[in-house]
Each structure stands twice: as structure tokens, then as C-alpha cells.
C-alpha positions as CSV (number, residue, x, y, z in Angstrom):
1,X,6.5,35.8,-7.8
2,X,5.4,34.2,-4.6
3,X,9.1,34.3,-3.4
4,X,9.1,38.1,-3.8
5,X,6.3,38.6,-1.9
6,X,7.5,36.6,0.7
7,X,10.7,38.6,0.9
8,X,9.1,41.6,0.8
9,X,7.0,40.8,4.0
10,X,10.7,39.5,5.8
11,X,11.6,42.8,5.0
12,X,9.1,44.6,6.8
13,X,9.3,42.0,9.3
14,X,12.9,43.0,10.0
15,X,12.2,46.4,9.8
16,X,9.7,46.0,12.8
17,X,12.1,44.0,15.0
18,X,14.7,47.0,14.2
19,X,12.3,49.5,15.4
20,X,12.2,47.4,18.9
21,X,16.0,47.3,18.9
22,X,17.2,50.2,17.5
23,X,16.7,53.0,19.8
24,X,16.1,56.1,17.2
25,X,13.8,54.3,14.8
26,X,10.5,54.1,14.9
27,X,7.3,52.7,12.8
28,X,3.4,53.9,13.0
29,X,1.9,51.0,12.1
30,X,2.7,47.7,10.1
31,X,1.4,48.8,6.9
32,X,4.1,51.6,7.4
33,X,6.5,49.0,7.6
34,X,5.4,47.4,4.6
35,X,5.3,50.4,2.6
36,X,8.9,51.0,3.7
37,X,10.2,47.6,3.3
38,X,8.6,48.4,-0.5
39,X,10.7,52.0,-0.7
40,X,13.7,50.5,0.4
41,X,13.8,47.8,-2.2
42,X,13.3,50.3,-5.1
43,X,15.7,52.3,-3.6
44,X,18.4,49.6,-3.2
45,X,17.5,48.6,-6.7
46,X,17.7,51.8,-8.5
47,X,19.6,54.4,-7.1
48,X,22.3,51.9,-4.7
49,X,24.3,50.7,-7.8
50,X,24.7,54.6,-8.9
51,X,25.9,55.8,-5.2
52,X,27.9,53.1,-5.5
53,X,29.7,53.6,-8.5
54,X,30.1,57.4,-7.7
55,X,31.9,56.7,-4.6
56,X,33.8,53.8,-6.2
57,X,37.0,55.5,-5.1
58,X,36.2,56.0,-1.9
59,X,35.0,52.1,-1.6
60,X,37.9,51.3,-2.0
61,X,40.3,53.1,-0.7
62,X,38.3,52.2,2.9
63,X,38.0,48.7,1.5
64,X,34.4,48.2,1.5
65,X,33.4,49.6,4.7
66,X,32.1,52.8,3.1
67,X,29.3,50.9,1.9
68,X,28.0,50.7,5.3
69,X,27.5,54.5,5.4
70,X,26.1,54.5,2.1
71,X,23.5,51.9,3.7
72,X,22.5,53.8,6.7
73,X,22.2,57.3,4.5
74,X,19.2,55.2,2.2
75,X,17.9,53.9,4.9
76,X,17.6,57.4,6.7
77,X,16.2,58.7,2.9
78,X,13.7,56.2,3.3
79,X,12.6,57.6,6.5
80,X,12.5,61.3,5.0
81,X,10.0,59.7,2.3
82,X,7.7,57.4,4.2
83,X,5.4,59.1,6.7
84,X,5.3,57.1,9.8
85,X,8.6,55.4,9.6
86,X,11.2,57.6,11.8
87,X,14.8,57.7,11.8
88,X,15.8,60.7,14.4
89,X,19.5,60.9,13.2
90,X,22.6,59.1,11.2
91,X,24.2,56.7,13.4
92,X,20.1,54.6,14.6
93,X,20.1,54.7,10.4
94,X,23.9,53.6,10.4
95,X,22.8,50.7,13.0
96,X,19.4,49.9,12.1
97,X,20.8,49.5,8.6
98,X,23.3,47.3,9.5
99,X,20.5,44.8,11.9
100,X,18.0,45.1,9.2
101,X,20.9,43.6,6.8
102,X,21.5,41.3,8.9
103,X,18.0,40.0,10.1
104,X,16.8,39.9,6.3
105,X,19.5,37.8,5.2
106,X,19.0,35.3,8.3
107,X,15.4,35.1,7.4
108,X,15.8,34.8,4.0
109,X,17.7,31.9,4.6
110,X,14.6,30.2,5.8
111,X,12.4,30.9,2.3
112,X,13.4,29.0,-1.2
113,X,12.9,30.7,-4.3
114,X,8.7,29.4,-4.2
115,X,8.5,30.9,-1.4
116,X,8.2,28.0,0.9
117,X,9.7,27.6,4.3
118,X,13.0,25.4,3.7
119,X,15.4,24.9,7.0
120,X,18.8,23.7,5.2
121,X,21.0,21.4,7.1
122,X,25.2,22.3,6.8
123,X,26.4,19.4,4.9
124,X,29.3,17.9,4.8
């Protein structure tokens, strides 16, 4: 449980640094964050696996990469549902989706499943 919580806060964490990379995005306040980092998570949960099996097709007939749109259009829904979190069009959705993948899965690199900070060597 501790783990989760801890993910949940990289999440918003990577959602702030977005908003001060992404040009496009913006956040109120850090409880917005939060709250969207929260939103996002149900969303990816719940409705992700549908969208993508509607658009299976389509997935993969452009080999994957139309999962990146699918990406950027939830986390632009997330904006239309979260007061205080702004996306102002597709493509700083399309990008910010794409850092905000990226910077979660770097930081969530650092956390084990207890939620403890854990820096793993490569090994050979």
C-alpha cells in the first residue's frame, strides 16, 4: 500500500515538472497535481484497456505508435475534468504525455515495491 502511495506522489511529481517543460500545460497548485496524478491513474486503469481494444486495428496497422495518441487524448480528458490542471490543445497533451511517461517510469525506477528508495546497480 505504501508503494502505491509513493507512486502516486511520483506521478504528480512528474506532472509538475511537465507543466515547467511543456509549454501548453499548466497546474494551479500541487494539490491539483495530486488530484490529477489520482484521475489519470483511474483513467489509465479503467477506460485505457477499452480504447485500446477498440482501436486494436488501428494499433496495429501503425504498429503501436497509435497508442501514443490515445495517451495524449486521456491526458487532455484529464485536463477537461480536473479544474486547475490546463492542457490548451492536442499536441502539449501529445508531448506532455509522452514526458510524463517517461519521467514516471525513471522515477519509479528509484522506489521498490515498499516503497523505499532503492538505486539498482546494472549487473553483469
Amino acid at each position: 500500500m505504501r508503494g502505491l502511495l509513493i507512486k502516486w506522489l511520483i506521478n504528480s511529481l512528474a506532472i509538475l515538472i511537465v507543466t515547467y517543460i511543456v509549454r501548453g500545460i499548466e497546474v494551479a497548485s500541487p494539490i491539483t497535481a495530486i488530484v490529477a496524478a489520482f484521475v489519470l491513474g483511474i483513467i489509465n486503469a479503467f477506460l485505457r484497456p477499452f480504447i485500446i481494444l477498440i482501436t486494436l486495428p488501428v494499433n496495429i496497422f501503425t504498429l503501436g505508435v497509435f497508442t501514443f495518441f490515445i495517451n495524449g487524448f486521456l491526458f487532455y480528458m484529464v485536463s477537461k475534468i480536473v479544474k486547475g490542471f490546463i492542457i490548451i490543445g492536442f499536441w502539449p497533451a501529445f508531448f506532455g504525455s509522452l514526458l510524463f511517461s517517461t519521467i514516471s517510469f525513471l522515477l519509479s525506477l528509484l522506489i521498490n515495491k515498499e516503497g523505499r528508495l532503492e538505486i539498482r546497480l546494472i549487473e553483469r
